[in-house]
N, C-alpha and C positions, 0 to 999 in steps of 0.2 A: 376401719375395723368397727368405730363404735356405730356407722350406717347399717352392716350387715346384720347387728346384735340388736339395731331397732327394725328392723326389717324380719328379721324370723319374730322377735316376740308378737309383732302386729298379727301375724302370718299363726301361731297358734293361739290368739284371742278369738280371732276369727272359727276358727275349728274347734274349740269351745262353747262358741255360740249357737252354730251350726249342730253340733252333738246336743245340746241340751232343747233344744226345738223338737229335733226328731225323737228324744228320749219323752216329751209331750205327747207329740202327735203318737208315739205307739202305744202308753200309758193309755191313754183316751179312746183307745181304739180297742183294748185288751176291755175297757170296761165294758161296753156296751155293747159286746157280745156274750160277757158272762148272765146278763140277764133276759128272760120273757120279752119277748116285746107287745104289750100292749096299747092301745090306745091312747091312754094316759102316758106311758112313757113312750111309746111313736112320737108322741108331740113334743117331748120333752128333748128325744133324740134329736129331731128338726132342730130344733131351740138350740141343744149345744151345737151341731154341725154349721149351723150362722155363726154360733161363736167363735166354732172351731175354726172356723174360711176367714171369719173377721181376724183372728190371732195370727194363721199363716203367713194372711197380707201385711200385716204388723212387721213378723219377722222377718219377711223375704225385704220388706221395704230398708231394716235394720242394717243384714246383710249387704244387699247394694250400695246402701251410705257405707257401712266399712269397706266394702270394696273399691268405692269410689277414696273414700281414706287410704286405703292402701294404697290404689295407683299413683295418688300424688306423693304420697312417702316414699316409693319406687323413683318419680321421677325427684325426686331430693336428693333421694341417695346417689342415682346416677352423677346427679350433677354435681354431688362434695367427690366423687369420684373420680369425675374428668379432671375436676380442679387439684385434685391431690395427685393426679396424675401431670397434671400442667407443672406443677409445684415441683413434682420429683424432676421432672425435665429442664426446668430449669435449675434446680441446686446441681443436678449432675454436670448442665451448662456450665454454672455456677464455678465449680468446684474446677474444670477443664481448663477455662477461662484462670484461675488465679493460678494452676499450677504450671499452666503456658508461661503467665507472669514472673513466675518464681526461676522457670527456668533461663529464662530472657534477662532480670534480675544477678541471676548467678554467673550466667555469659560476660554481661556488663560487668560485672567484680572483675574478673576474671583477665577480661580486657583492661582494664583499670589498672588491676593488678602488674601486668604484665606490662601497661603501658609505665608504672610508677619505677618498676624493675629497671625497664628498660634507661626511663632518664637519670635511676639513681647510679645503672653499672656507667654509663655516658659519663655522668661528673667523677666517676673514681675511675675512669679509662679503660674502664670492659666492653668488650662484646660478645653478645649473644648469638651463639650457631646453633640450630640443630638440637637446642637444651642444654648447650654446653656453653659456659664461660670464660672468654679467653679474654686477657689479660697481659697486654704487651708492655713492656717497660724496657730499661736500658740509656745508655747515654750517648751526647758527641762529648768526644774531650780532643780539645788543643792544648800541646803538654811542651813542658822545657826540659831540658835536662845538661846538669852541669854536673860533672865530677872532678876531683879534682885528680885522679889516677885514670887514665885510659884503658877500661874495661873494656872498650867497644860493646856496652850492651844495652839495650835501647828502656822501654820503662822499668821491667824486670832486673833488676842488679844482680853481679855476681859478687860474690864477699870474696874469693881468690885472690885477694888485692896484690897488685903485684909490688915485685921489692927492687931495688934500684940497679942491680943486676940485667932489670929488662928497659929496654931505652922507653918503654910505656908508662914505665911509671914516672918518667918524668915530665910528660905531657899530659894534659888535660884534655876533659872530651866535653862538646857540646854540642847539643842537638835537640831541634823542636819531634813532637808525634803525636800523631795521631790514632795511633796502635790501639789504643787500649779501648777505644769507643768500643760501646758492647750494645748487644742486642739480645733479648731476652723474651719468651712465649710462655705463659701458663695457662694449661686448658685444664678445668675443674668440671666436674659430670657429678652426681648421685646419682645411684645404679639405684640406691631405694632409700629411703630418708635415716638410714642406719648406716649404709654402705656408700663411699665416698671416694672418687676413681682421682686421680690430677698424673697428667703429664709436663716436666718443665725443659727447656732447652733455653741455654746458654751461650753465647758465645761473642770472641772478639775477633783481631787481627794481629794479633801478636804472635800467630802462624811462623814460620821462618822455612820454606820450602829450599831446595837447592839455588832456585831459578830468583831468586825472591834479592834483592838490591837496591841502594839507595842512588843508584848511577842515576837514572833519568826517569822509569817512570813509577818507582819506588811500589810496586805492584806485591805486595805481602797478601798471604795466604791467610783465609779466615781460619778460627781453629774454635775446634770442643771444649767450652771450658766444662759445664757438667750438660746430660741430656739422664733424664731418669722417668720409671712413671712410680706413681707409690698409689696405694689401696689401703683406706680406714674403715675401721671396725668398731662402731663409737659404743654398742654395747659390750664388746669385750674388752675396748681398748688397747685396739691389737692395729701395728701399720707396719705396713713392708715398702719396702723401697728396693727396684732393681734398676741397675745403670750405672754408667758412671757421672760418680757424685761427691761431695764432700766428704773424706774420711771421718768411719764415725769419732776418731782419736782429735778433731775438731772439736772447740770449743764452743758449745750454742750457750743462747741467752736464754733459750728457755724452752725444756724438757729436752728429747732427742729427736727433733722435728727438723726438717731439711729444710731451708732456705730462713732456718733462727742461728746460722751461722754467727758468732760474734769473732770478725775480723780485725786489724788493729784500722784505722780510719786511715794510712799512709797515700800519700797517693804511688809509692814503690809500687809495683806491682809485685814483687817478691815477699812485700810485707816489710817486719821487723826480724833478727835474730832469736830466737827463742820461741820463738810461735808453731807450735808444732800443727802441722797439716798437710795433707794432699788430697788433689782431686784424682780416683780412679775408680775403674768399674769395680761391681760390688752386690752383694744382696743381702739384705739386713732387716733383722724382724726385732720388732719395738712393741712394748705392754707399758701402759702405765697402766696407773690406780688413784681414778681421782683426778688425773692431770697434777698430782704434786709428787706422787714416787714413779721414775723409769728405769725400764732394764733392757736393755738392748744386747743381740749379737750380730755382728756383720762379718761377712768374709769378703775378703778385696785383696782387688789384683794385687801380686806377688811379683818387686824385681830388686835386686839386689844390686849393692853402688860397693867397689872394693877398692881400696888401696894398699901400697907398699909392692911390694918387688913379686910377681908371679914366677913361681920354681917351675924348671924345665917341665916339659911335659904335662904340665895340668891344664885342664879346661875350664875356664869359668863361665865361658856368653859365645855366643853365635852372632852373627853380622845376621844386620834386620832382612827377612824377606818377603815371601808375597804379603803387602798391604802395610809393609814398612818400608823407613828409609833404612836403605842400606849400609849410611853412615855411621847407626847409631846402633849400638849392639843390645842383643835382647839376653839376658840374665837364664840358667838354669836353675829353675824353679819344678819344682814337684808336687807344693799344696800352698794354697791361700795363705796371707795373713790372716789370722784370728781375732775378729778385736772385740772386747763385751767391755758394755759401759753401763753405770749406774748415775740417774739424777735426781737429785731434792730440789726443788719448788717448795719453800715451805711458805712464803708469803712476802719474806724479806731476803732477795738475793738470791741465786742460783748458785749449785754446789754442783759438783760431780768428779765422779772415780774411775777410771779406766786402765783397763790391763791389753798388751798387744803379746802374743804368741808367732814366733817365726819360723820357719826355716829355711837352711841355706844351703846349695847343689855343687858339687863341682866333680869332678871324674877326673882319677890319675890312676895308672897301676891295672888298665882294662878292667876299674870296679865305680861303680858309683858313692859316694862319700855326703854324710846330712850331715848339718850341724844347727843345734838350734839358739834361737836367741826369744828376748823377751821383754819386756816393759814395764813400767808401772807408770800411769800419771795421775796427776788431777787438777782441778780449774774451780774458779769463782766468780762471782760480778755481784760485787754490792755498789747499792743505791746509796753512796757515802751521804750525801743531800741531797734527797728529794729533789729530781727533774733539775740540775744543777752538777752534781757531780758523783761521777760514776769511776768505778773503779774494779780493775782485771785484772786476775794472772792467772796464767794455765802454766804447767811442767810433766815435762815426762822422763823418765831416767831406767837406765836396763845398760841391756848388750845388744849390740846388731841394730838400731834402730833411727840410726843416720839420716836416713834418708826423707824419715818426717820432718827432719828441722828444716829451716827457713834456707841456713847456711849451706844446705847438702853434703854435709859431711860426710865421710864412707859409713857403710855397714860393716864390713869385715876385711881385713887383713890376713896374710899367708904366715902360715910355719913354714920350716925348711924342706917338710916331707910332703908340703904339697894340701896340707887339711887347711883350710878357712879357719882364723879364729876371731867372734865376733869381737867387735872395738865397744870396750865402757863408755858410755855418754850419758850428759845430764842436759836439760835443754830448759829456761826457764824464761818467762814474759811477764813484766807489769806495766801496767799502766792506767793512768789517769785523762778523762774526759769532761771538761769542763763546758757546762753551757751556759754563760753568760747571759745572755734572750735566746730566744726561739730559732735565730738564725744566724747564729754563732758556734761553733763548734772549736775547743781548743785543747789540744791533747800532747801529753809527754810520756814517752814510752821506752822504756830500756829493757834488755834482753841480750842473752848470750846462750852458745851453745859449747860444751868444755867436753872433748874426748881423754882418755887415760891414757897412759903407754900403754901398749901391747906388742913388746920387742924380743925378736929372738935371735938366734946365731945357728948356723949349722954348723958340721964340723973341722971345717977351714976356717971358721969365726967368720965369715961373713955376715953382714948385718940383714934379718929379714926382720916384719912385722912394722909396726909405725910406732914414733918416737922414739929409735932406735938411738941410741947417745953416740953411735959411730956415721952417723946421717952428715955428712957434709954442711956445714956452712958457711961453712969462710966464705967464699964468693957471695954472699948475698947483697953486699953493700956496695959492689964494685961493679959498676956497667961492663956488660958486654962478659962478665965472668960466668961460666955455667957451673960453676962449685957451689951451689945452693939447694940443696935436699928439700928443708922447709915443710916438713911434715907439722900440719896443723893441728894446734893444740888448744884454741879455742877462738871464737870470733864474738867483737862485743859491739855493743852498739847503741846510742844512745839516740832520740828523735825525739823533734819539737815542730808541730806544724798547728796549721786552724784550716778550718771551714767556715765561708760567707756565704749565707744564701738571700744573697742581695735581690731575686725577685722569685716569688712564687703567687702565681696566681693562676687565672682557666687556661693561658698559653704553656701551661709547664712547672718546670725551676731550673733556675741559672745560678750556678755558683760556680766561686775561684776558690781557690787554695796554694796554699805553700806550705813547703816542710825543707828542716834541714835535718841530716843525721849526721853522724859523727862517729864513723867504724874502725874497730882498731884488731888487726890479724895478729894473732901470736903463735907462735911458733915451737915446737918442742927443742931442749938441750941438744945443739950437737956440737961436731967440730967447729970449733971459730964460733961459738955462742949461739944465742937466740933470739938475733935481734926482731923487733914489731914491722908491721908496715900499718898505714894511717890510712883513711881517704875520708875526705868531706863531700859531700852529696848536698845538692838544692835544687827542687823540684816545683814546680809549679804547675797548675792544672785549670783550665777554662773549661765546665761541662754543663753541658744544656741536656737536661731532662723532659722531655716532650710529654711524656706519657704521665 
């Protein structure tokens, strides 16, 4: 810029010079014609046209030296020009070159990154598909089992404990398994660094198909324990979960998050008495605030569990069909259970509140017949001392709601006219977990579930509904006697076990365990009394964790 700005001014010095020459030579020339020409000034004329031709040569010589200035100011300029052309060519070089770098730069992050990802998901047993994180876990377990009443039932207990009436209760059952080994898949996606996809499946071998026996090639059926996918919302704080999954009437450790299940540590696989839960399908939409207040509502499958005497003519279940077992009948149901929970996270301990809404179908009289039931519970876990000792109870107490507790109590029992009426129950768990070091695990846990009477008589006085005080019992204590009604009126149960995790390192973790419980069935008032039945339980478990 600053060449072109010396190059025009050169460029009007010059034309400057040039005008005031010629503004001479016409001056001079207007003179001496305004005068005579005489002799004396003919000579005089002569005289100045020598000077005037002298002066011309002067100027024209002037000129050419500026010209000659000019053209080399010309080639100056040219050449700050090439060169400032050179100059832009290479900065733009310049410039191409580093943003080449930069991108090559951000590649290698990138790679880096991806490579750092990759060996961090490796040491915590992830992999990576497709942008997705999967995440396999689950265990082998080699299991004992002793009782000391012949249940015939393999890790899952039934609490029916029988009474000396049946020649089973006077033998004992033992058997090793391997049933319970489980297998477990979580796939985790971000749709967008707000929105958060995860799908999880579940499952063991504790199956029990028709065909399924311990004769010779003990060939048991795998089974769902939960399979769901859920979707998070981190700026509204909104997650949903659809499948079947942990009822949300489970106790979590923290907020209403699926797989923050807090379970009793047993190795039962039924658990403890008083622990209310089930796994069933469901869809259930969850808000917290903060991560320290949540509100949850879920609806989940509906099936009803009845005892005491069914009046001629009513309907309560159907035999299973296509995509059931036949053997095992399916409940008339007409809407979801209902269940909304509330939880506090306040810093120290988890709190929460929960309500269940039911109802219950049966058909007599060519009409269909509802009857409803209901719930109330709630749970805790405090941190008694810090990574050391921890402490649980959860409870639920209503009508109709049997069939959450551990024990499986009924839902509902009959009138004489044939209506359902739901059975009172209270269901309640505590316990303590103690941890000794880091791979010690030591827990005591007690719980019961306690149903009410609910007894009727028709008009002949026959006895319907349960704990009916006309219910036979005299035969209960005499083998081989069938006079034992034994309508149950609560089941208790006391457990003591640990966990060792005598190795964890890059191959895994290996641990054993034992537990003994100590369960005792009682029985509602009838004829001939109310006597208990007892069984002692001792469990053991060898389980190797790969993942």
């Amino acid at each position: 810029m600053r060449s072109k700005m010396l190059t025009v001014a050169i460029a009007a010095a010059l034309g400057a010079v040039s005008l005031g020459a010629m503004a001479q030579d016409a001056s001079s020339d207007a003179a001496s014609t305004s005068k005579p020409t005489t002799h004396k000034t003919a000579r005089k004329h002569v005289q100045s046209s020598s000077v005037r031709s002298s002066g011309s040569s002067a100027d024209k010589q002037e000129i050419e030296l500026l010209k000659a200035q000019l053209a080399q100011l010309q080639a100056q300029v040219s050449a700050l020009e090439q060169r400032s052309d050179a100059q832009s060519d290479i900065n733009v070089s310049t410039n191409q070159n580093v943003q080449a770098m930069q991108q090559q730069v951000a590649a290698a992050d990138q790679k880096v990154a991806a490579a750092d990802k990759f060996v961090s998901d490796a040491k915590a047993g992830k992999i990576d598909f497709k942008g997705i994180t999967i995440t396999p876990g689950g265990f082998l377990e080699a299991a004992s089992i002793n009782r000391q009443r012949d249940v015939g039932a393999d890790m899952a207990s039934s609490f029916s404990i029988p009474y000396p009436n049946t020649a089973t209760e006077h033998t004992h059952e033992q058997r090793f398994s391997a049933r319970q080994s489980r297998l477990s898949l979580l796939a985790q996606g971000d749709i967008t660094p707000d929105i958060h996809a995860s799908g999880y499946y579940e499952m063991d071998f504790l199956g029990a198909a028709p065909t399924a026996n311990q004769n010779q090639s003990n060939s048991f059926t795998p089974r769902t324990r939960v399979v769901y996918a859920t979707l998070d919302w981190d700026t509204y704080g909104l997650h949903f979960l659809g499948g079947d999954s942990w009822s949300m009437l489970t106790l979590n450790s923290k907020g209403i998050m699926p797989r923050t299940e807090q379970l009793p540590p047993s190795i039962d696989a039924q658990y403890v008495p008083g622990f209310t839960w089930a796994r069933q399908p469901g869809f259930r939409i969850v808000k917290d605030w903060d991560k320290t207040f949540w509100l949850g509502l879920s609806l989940e499958n509906p099936q009803t569990t009845f005892a005491g005497t069914t009046p001629a003519g009513v309907t309560i279940n159907q035999a299973g069909g296509s995509g059931y077992f036949s053997g095992n009948n399916i409940s008339l149901n007409s809407m979801p259970d209902i269940i909304v929970k509330a939880a506090l996270d306040p810093g120290w301990g988890h709190y929460e509140v929960s309500g269940i809404s039911r109802q219950f179908t049966n058909r007599y009289g060519q009409s269909n017949h509802n009857v409803h039931g209901e719930g109330f519970g709630l749970g805790m876990i405090l941190p008694l001392v810090d990574k050391f000792l921890d402490f649980q109870f959860s409870g639920l107490t209503g009508k109709g709601i049997g069939r959450y507790g551990t024990a499986g109590l009924s839902d509902v029992t009959f009138k004489p006219n044939g209506d359902t009426s739901p059975i009172k129950e209270t269901m309640m768990l505590a316990g303590l977990t103690m941890h000794p070091t880091p791979d010690w695990d030591v827990y005591l846990f007690g719980g019961q579930e306690r149903q009410q009477k609910d007894a009727f008589f028709d008009a002949k006085g026959n006895p319907y509904g349960w704990g009916n005080p006309l219910v036979n019992n005299s035969g209960c204590l005499i083998e081989g006697s069938t006079l034992c009604g034994a309508n149950t009126r609560k089941i208790s149960q006391g457990t003591l076990g640990f966990w060792w995790r005598f190795y964890q390192g890059k191959f895994g973790k290996v641990q054993v365990g034992a537990q003994y419980s100590h369960t005792v069935r009682d029985i509602f008032q009838g004829i001939g009394g109310a006597p208990s039945a007892t069984d002692n339980m001792l469990f053991t478990s060898l389980r190797y964790y790969p993942f």
